[in-house]
ROSE-4610 file (N, C-alpha, C; in Angstrom, 1 decimal, always signed):
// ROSE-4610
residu = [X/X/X/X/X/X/X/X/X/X/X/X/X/X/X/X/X/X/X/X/X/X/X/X/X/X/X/X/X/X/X/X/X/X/X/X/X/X/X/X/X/X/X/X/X/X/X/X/X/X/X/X/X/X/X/X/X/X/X/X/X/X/X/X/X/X/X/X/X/X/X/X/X/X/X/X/X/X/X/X/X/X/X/X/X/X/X/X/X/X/X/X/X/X/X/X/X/X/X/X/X/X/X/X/X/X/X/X/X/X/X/X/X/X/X/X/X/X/X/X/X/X/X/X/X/X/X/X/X/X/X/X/X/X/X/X/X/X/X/X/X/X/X/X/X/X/X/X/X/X/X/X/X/X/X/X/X/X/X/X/X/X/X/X/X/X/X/X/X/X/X/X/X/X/X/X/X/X/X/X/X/X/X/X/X/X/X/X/X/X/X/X/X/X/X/X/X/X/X/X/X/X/X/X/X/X/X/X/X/X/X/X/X/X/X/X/X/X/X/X/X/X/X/X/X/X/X/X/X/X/X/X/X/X/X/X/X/X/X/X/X/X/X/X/X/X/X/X/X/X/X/X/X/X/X/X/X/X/X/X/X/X/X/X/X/X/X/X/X/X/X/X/X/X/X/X/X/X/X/X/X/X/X/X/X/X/X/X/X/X/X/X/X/X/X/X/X/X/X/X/X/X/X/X/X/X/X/X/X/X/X/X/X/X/X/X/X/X/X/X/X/X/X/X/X/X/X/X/X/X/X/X/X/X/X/X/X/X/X/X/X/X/X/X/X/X/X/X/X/X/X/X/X/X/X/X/X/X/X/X/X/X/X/X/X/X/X/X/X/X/X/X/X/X/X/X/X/X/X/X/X/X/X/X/X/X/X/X/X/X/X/X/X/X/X/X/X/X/X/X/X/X/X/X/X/X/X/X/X/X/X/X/X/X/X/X/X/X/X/X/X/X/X/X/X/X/X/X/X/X/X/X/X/X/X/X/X/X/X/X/X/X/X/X/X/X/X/X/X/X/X/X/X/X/X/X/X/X/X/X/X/X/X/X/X/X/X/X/X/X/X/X/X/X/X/X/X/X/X/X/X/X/X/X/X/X/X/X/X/X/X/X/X/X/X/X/X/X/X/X/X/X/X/X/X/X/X/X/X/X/X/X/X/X/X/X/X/X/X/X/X/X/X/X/X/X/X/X/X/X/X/X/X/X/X/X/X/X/X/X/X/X/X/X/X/X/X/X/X/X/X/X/X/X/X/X/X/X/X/X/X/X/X/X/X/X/X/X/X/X/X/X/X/X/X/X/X/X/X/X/X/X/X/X/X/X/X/X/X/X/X/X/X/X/X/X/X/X/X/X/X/X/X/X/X/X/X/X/X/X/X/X/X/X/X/X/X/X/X/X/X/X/X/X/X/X/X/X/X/X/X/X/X/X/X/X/X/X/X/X/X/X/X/X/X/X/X/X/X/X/X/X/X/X/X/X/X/X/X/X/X/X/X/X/X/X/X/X/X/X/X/X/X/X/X/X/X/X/X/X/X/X/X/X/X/X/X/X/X/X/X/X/X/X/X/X]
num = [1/1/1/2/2/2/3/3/3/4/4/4/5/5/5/6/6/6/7/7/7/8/8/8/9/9/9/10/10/10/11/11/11/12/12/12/13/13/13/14/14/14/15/15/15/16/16/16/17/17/17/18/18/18/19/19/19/20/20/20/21/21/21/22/22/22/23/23/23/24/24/24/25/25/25/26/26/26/27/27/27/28/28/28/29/29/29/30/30/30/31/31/31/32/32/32/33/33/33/34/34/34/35/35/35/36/36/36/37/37/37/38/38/38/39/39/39/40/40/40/41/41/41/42/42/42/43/43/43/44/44/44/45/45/45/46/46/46/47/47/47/48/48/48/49/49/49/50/50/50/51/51/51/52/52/52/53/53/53/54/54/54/55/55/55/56/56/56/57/57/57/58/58/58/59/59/59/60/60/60/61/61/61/62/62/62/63/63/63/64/64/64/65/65/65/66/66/66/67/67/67/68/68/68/69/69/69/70/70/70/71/71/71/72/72/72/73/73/73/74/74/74/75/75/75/76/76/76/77/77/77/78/78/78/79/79/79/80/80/80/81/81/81/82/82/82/83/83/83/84/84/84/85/85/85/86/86/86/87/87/87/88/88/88/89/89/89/90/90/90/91/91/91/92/92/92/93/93/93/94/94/94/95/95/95/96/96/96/97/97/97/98/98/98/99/99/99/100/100/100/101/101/101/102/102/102/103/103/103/104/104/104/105/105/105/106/106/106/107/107/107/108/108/108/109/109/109/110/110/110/111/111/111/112/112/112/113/113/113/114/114/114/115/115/115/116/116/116/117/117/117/118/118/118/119/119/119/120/120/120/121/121/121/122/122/122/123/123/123/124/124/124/125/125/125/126/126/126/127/127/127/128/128/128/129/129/129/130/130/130/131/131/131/132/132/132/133/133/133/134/134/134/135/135/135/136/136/136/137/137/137/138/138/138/139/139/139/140/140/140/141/141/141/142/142/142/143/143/143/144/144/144/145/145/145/146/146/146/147/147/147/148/148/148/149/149/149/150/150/150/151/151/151/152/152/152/153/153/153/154/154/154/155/155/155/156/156/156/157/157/157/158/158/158/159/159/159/160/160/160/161/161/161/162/162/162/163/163/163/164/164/164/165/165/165/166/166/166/167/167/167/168/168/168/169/169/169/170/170/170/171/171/171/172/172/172/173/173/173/174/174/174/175/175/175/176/176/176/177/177/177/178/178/178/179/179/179/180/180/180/181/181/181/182/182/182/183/183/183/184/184/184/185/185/185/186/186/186/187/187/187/188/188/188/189/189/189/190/190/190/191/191/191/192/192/192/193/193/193/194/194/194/195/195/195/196/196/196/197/197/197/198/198/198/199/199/199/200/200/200/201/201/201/202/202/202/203/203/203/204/204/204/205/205/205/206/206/206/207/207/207/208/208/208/209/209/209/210/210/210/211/211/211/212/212/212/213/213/213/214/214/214/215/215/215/216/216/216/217/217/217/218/218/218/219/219/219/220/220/220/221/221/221/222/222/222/223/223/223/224/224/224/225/225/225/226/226/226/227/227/227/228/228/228/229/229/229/230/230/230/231/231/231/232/232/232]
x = [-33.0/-32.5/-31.0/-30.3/-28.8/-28.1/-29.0/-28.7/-29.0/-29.9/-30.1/-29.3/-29.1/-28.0/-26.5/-26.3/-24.8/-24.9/-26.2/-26.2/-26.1/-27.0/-26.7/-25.2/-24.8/-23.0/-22.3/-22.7/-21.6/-21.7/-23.3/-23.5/-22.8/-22.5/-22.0/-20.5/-19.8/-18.5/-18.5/-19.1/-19.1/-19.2/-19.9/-20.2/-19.1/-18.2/-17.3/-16.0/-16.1/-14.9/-14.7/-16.1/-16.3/-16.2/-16.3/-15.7/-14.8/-14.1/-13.0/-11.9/-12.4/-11.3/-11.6/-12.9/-13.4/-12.6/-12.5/-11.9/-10.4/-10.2/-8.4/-8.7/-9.0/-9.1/-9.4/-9.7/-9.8/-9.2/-8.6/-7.3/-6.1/-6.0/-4.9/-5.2/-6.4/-7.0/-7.1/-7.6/-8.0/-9.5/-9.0/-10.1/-9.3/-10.4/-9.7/-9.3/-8.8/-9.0/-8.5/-8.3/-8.6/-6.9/-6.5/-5.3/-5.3/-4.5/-4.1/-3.5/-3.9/-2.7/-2.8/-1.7/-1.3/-2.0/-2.8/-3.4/-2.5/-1.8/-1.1/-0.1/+1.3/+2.7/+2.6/+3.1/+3.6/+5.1/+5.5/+6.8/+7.2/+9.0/+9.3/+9.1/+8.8/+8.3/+7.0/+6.7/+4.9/+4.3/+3.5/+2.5/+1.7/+0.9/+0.4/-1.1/-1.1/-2.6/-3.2/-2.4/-2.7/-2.7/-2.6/-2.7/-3.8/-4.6/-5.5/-6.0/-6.3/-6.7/-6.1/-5.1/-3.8/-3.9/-4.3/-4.9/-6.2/-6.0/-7.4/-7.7/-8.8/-8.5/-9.2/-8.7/-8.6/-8.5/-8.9/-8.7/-8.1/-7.5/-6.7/-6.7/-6.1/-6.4/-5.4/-5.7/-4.7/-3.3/-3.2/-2.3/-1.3/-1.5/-0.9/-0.2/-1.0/-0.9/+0.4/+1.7/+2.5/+2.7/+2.9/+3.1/+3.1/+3.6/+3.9/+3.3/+1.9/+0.8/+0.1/+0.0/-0.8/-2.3/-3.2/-4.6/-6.0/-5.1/-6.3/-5.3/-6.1/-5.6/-5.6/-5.7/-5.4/-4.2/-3.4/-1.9/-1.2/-2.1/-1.1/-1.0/-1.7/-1.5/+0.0/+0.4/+1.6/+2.6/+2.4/+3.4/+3.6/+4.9/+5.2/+5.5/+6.0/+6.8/+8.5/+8.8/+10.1/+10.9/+10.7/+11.3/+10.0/+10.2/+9.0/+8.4/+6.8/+5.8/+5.3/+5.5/+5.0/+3.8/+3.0/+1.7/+1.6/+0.9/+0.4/+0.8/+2.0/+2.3/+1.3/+1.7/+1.3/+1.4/+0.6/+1.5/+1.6/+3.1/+3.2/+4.2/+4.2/+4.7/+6.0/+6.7/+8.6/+8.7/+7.1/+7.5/+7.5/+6.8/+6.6/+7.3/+7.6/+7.9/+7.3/+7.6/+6.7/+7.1/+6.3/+7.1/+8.0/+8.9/+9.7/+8.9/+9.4/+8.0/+9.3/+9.3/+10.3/+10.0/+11.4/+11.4/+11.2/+11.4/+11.2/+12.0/+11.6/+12.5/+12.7/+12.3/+12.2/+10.6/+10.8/+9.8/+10.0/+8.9/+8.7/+9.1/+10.1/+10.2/+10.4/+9.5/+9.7/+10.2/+11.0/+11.6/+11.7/+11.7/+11.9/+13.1/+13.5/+15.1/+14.9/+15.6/+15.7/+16.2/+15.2/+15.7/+16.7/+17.1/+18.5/+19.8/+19.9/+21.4/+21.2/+19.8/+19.8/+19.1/+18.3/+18.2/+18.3/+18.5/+19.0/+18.4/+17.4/+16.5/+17.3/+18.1/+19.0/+18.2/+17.8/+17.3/+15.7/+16.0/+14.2/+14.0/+13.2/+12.0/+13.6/+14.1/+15.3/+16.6/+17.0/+18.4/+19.0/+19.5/+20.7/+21.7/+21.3/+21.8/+22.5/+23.4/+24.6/+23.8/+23.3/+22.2/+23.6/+23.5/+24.4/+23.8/+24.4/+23.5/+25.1/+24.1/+25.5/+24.6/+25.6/+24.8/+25.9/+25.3/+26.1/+26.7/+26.1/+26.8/+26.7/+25.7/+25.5/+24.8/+23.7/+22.6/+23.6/+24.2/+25.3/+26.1/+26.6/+27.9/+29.2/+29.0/+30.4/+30.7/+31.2/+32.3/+31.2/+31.1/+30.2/+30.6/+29.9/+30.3/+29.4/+29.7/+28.9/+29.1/+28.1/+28.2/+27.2/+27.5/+26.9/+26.1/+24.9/+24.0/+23.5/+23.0/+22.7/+23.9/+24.2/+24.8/+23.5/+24.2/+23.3/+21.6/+20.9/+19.6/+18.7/+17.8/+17.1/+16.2/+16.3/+14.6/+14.0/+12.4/+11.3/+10.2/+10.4/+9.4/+10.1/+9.6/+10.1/+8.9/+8.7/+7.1/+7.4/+6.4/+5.9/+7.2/+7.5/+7.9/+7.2/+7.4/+7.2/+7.8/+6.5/+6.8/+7.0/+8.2/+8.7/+8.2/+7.6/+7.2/+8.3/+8.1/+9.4/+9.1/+8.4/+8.4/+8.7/+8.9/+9.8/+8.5/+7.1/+6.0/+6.1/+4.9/+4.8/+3.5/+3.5/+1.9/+2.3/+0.9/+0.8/+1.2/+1.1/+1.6/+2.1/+3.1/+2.9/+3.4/+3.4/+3.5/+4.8/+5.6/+6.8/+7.9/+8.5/+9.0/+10.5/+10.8/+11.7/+12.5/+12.3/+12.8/+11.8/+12.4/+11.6/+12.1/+11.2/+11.6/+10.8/+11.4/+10.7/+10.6/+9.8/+9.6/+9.9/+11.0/+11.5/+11.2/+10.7/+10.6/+11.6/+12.2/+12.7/+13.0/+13.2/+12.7/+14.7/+13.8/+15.2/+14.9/+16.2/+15.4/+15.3/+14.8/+14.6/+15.4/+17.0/+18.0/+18.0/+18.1/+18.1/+17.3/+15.6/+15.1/+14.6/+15.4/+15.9/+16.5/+17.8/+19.3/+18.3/+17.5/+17.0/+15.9/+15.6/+14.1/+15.1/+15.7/+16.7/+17.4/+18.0/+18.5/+17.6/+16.3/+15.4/+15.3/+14.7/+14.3/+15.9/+16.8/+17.7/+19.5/+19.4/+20.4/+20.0/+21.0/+20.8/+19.9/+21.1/+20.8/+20.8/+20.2/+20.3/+20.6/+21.4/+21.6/+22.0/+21.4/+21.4/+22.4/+23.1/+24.6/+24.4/+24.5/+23.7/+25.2/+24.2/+25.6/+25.4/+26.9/+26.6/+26.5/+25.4/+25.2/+26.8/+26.1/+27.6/+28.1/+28.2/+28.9/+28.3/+28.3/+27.4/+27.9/+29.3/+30.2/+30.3/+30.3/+29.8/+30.9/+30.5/+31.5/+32.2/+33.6/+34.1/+33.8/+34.1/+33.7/+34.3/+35.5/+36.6/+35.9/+35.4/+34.8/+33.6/+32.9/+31.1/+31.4/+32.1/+32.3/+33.3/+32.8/+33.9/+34.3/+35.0/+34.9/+36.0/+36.4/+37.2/+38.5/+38.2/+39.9/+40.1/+39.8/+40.5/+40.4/+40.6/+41.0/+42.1/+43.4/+44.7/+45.0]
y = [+33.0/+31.6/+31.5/+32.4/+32.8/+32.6/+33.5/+34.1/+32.4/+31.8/+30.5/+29.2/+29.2/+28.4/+28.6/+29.8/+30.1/+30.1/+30.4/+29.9/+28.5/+27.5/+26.0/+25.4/+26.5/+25.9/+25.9/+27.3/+28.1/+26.9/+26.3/+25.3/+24.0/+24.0/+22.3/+22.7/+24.0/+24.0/+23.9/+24.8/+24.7/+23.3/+22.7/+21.5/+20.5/+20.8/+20.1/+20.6/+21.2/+21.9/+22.0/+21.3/+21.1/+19.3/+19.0/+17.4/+16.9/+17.9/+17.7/+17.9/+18.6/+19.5/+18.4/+17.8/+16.8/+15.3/+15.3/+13.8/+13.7/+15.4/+15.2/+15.0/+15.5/+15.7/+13.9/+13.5/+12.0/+11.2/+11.7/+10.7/+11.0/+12.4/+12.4/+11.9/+11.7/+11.5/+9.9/+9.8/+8.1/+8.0/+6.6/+6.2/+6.2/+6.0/+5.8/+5.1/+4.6/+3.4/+3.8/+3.3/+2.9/+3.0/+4.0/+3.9/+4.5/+4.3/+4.3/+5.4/+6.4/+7.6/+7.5/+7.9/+7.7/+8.8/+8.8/+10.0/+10.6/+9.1/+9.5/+8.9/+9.5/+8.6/+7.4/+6.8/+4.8/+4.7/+4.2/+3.8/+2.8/+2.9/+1.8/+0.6/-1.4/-2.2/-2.8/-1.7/-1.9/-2.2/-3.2/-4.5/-3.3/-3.4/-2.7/-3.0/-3.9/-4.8/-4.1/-3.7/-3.1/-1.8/-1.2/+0.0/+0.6/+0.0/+0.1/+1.6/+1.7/+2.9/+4.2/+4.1/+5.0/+5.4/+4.8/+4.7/+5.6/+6.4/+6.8/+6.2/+5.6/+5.6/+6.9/+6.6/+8.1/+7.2/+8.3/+7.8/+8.6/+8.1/+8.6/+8.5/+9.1/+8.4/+7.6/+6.2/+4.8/+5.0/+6.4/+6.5/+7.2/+7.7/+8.4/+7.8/+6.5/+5.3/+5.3/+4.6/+3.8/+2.7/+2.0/+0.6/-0.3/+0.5/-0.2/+0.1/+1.0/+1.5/+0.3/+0.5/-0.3/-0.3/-1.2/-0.8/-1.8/-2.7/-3.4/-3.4/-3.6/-3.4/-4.9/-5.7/-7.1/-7.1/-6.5/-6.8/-6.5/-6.0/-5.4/-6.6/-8.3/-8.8/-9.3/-9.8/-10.5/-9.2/-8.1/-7.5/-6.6/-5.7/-4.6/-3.5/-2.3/-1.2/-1.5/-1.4/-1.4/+0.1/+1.3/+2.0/+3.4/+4.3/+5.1/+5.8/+5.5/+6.1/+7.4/+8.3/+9.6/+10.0/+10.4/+11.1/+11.3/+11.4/+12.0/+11.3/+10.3/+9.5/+8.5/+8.4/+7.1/+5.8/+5.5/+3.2/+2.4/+2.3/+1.7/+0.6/-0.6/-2.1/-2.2/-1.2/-0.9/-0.5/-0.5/+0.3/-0.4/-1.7/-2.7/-4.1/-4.9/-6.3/-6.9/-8.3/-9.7/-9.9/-10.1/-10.4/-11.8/-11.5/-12.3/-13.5/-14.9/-15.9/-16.7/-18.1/-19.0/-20.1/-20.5/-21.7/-23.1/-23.8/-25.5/-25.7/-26.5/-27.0/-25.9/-24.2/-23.3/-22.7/-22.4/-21.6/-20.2/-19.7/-18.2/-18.1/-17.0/-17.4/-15.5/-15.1/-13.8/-13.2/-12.3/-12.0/-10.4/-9.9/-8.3/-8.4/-7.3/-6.7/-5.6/-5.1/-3.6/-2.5/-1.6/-0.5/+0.3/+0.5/+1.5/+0.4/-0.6/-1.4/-2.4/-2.8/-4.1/-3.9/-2.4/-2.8/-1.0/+0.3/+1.2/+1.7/+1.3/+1.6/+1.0/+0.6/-0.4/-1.8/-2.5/-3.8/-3.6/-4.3/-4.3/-6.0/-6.3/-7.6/-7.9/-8.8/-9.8/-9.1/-8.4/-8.1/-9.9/-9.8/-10.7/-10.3/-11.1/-10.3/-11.7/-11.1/-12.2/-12.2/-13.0/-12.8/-13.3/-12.1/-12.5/-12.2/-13.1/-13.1/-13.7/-12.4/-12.3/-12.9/-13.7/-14.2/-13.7/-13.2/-12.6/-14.2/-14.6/-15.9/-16.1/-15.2/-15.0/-16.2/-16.4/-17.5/-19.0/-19.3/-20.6/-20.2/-19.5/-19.5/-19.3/-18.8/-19.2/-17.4/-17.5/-16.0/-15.5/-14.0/-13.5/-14.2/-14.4/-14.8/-14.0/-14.0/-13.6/-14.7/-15.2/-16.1/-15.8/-16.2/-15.8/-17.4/-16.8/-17.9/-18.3/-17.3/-17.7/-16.9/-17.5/-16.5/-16.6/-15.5/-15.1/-15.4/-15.1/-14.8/-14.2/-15.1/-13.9/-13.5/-12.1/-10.9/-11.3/-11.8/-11.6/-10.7/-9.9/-9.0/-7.8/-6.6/-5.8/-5.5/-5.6/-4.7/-3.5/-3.1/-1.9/-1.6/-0.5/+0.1/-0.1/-0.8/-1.0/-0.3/+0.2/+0.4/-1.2/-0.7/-2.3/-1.8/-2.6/-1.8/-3.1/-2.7/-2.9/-4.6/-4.8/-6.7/-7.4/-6.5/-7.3/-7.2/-6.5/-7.0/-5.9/-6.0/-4.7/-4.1/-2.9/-2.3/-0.9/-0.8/+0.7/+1.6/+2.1/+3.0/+2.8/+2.9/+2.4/+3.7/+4.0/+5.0/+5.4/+3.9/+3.9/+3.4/+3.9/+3.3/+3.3/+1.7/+1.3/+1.0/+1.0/+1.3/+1.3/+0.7/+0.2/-0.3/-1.6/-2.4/-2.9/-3.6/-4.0/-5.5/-6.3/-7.3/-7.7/-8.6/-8.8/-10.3/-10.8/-12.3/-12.5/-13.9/-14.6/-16.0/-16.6/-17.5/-18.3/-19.4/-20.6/-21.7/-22.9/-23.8/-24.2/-25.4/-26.1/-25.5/-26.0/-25.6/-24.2/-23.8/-22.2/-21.6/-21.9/-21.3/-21.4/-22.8/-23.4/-22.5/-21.9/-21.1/-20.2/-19.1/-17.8/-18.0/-18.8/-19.0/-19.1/-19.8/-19.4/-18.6/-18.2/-16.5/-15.4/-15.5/-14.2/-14.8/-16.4/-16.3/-16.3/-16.7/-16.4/-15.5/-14.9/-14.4/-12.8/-12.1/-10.7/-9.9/-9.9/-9.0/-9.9/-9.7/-10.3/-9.1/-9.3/-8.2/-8.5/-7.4/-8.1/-7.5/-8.2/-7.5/-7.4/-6.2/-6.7/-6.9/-8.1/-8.7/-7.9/-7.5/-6.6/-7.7/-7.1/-8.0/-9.4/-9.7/-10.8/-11.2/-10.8/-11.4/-12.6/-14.0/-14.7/-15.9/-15.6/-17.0/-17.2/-18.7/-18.8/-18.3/-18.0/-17.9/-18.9/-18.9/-20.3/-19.9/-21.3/-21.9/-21.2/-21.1/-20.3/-18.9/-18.8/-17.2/-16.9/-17.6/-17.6/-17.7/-18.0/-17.5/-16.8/-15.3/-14.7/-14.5/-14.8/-14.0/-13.3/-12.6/-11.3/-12.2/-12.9/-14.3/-14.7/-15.1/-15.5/-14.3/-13.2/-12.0/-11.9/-11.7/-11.7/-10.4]
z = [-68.1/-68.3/-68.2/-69.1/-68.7/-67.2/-66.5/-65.3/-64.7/-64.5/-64.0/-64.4/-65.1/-66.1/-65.2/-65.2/-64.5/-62.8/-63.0/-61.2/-60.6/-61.9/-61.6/-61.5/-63.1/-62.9/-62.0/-61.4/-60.1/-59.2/-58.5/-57.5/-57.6/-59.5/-58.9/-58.8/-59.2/-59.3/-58.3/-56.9/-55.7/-55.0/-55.6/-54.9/-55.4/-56.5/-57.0/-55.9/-55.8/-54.8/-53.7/-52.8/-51.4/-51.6/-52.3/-52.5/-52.4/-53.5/-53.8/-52.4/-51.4/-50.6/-49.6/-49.3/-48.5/-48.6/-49.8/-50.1/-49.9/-50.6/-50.4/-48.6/-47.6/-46.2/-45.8/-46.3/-45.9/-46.4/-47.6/-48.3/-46.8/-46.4/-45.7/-44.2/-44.0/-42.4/-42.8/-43.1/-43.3/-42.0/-42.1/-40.7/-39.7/-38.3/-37.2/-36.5/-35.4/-34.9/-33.3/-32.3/-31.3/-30.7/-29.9/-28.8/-27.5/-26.9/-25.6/-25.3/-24.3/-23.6/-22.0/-21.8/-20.1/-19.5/-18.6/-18.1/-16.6/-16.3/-15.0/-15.4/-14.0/-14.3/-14.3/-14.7/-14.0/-13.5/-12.6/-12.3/-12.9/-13.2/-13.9/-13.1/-13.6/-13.4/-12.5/-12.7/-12.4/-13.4/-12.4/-13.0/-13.7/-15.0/-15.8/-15.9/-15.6/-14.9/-14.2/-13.0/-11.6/-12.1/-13.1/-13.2/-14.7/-14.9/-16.2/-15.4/-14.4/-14.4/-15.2/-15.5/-15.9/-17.1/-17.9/-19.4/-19.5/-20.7/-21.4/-22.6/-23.1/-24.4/-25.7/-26.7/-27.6/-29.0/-29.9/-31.2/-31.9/-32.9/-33.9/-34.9/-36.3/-37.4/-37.5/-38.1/-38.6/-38.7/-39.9/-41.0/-40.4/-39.0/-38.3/-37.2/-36.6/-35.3/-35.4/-34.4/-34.9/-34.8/-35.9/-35.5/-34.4/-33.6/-32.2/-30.7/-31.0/-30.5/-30.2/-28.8/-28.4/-28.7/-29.1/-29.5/-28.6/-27.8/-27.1/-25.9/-24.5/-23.0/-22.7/-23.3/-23.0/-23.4/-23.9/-24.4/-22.5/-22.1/-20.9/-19.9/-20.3/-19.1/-19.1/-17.2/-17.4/-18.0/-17.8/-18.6/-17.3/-17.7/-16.5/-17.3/-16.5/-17.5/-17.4/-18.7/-18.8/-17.9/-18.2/-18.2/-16.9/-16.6/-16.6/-17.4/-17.5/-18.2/-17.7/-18.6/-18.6/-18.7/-18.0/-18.5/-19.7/-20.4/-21.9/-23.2/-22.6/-23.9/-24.6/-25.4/-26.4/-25.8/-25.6/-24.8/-26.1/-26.1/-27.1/-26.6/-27.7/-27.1/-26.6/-26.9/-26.9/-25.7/-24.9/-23.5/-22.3/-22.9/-21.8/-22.0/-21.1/-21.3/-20.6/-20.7/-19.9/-18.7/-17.8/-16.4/-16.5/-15.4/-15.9/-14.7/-15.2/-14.5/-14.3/-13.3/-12.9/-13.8/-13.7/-14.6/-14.4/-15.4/-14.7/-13.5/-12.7/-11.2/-10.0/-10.3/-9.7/-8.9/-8.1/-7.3/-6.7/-6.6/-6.3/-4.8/-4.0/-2.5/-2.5/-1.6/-1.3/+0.0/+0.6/+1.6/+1.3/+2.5/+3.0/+3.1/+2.0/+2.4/+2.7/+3.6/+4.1/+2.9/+2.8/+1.8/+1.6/+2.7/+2.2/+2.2/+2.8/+2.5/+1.8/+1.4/+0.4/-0.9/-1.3/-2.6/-2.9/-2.4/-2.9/-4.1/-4.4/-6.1/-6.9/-6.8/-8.1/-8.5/-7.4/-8.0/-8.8/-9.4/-10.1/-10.9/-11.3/-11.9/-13.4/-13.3/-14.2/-13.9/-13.0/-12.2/-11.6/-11.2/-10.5/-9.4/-8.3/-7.0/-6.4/-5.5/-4.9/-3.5/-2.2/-1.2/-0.3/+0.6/+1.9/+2.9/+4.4/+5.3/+6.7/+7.2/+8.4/+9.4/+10.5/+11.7/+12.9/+13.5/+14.9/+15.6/+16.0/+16.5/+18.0/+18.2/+19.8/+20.3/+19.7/+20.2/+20.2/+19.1/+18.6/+19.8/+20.1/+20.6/+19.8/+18.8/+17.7/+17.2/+16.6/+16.3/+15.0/+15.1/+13.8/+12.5/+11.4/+10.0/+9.0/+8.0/+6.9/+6.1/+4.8/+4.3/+3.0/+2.2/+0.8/+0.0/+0.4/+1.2/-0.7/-1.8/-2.5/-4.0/-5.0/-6.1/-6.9/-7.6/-8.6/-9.3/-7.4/-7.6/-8.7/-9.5/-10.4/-9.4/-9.5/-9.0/-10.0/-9.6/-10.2/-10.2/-9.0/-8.7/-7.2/-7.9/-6.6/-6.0/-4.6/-4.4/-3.6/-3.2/-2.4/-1.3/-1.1/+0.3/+1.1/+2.5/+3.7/+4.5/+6.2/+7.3/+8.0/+8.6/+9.5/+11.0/+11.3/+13.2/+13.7/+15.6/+16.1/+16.5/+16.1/+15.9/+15.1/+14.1/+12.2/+11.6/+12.2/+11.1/+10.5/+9.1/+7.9/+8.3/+8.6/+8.3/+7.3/+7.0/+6.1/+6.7/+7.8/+8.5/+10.1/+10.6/+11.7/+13.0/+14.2/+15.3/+15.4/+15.7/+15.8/+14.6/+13.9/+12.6/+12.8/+12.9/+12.9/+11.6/+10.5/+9.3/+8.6/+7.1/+6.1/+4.8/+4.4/+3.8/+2.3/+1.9/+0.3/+0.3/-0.2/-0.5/-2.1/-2.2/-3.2/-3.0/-4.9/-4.7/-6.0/-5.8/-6.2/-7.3/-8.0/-8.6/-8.2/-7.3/-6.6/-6.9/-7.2/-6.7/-5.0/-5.4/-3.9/-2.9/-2.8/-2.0/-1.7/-2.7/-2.7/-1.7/-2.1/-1.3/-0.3/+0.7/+2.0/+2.7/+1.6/+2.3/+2.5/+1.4/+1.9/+3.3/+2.7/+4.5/+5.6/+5.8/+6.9/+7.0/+6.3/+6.4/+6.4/+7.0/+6.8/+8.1/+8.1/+10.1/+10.9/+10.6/+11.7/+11.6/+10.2/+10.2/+11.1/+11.1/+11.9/+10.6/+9.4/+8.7/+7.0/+6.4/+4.8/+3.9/+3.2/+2.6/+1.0/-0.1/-1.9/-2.3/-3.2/-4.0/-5.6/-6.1/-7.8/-8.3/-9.4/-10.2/-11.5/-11.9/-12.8/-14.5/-15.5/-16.6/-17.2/-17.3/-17.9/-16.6/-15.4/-14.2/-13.8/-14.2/-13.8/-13.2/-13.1/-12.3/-11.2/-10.7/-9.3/-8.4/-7.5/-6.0/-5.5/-5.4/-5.2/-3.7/-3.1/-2.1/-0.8/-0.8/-0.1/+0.0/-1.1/-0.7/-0.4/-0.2/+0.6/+2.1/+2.5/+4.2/+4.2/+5.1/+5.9/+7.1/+7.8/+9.6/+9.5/+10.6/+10.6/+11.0/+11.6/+12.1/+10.9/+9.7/+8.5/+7.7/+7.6/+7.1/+7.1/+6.4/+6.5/+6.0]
């Protein structure tokens, strides 16, 4: 009876001590809940929408999440990446922002700029660009000019690299490649996006100038046209 007695005790001590070690283990784990890891890269300002594939989801415990962990994939509409996303990270809200969208009296107007002299990987989605647009002067009859058709353009979107074939059109790939270009859209008003449509159908070349933050004063007038005869 001894012997049985100390065997019962030994079980609950045991069984007091696998509780015990259990509960501390879930005081420190908590519950779980539901996040996000990047399974592939993302480039900076890519639509995030367009890329749900990129995402795994995983769980973690709560008490461990941070704050600013993303936990539902609806958060990703209308949004882009701010910066580049790395494989294996955490998606968390600090990483993304809202696309930037036009405002009252404005419209969306998109145009191909050529890649290596008009946007250089510098421009991206809330930048500010100065849009110049040279005309040879051949067809008019009149002397080359350049003319700085729009100030301080907001970018609302950068897209894809383009193949340009030798007609000015875009394909995915093309035989003969005559450069290559990006489609950048815009948020203008009316006027504005008058000056750029005609400066895409008839200037030679259109070319984007980034304005650097805080630079946001207009171009006097005297200085939106140049030709090489009033160059002093």
């Amino acid at each position: 009876m001894v012997l049985l007695l100390l065997s019962v005790l030994c079980a609950l001590g045991a069984f007091a001590g696998v509780f015990s070690v259990v509960h501390d283990a879930e005081s420190k784990v908590g519950p779980e809940t539901t996040a996000y890891r990047l399974r592939a890269d993302i480039p900076a300002y890519q639509h995030l929408e367009e890329a749900r594939g990129s995402f795994e989801k995983i769980s973690m415990p709560r008490r461990w999440l941070p704050a600013t962990a993303v936990t539902d994939l609806a958060a990703l509409k209308g949004k882009i990446a701010v910066t580049p996303l790395r494989k294996g990270s955490l998606l968390q809200e600090d990483m993304i922002v809202s696309r930037p969208e036009v405002g009252p009296g404005q419209q969306e107007i998109a145009i191909m700029i050529d890649a290596a002299t008009g946007v250089a990987g510098k421009i991206n989605a809330g930048s500010k660009v100065n849009i110049y647009a040279t005309f040879d002067g051949k067809d008019q009859g009149t002397k080359p000019v350049s003319k700085v058709i729009v100030s301080n353009a907001r970018v609302i979107a950068v897209g894809r690299l383009k193949a340009l074939d030798r007609d000015g059109g875009t394909t995915a790939a093309t035989t003969r490649r005559a450069g290559e270009a990006v489609p950048i859209t815009f948020a203008l008003d009316t006027k504005d996006a008058q000056r750029v449509a005609y400066a895409e159908s008839f200037a030679s070349h259109v070319r984007l100038a980034l304005v650097a933050p805080g630079g946001d004063d207009e171009i006097s007038g005297g200085d939106r046209t140049y030709t090489l005869d009033g160059d002093k």
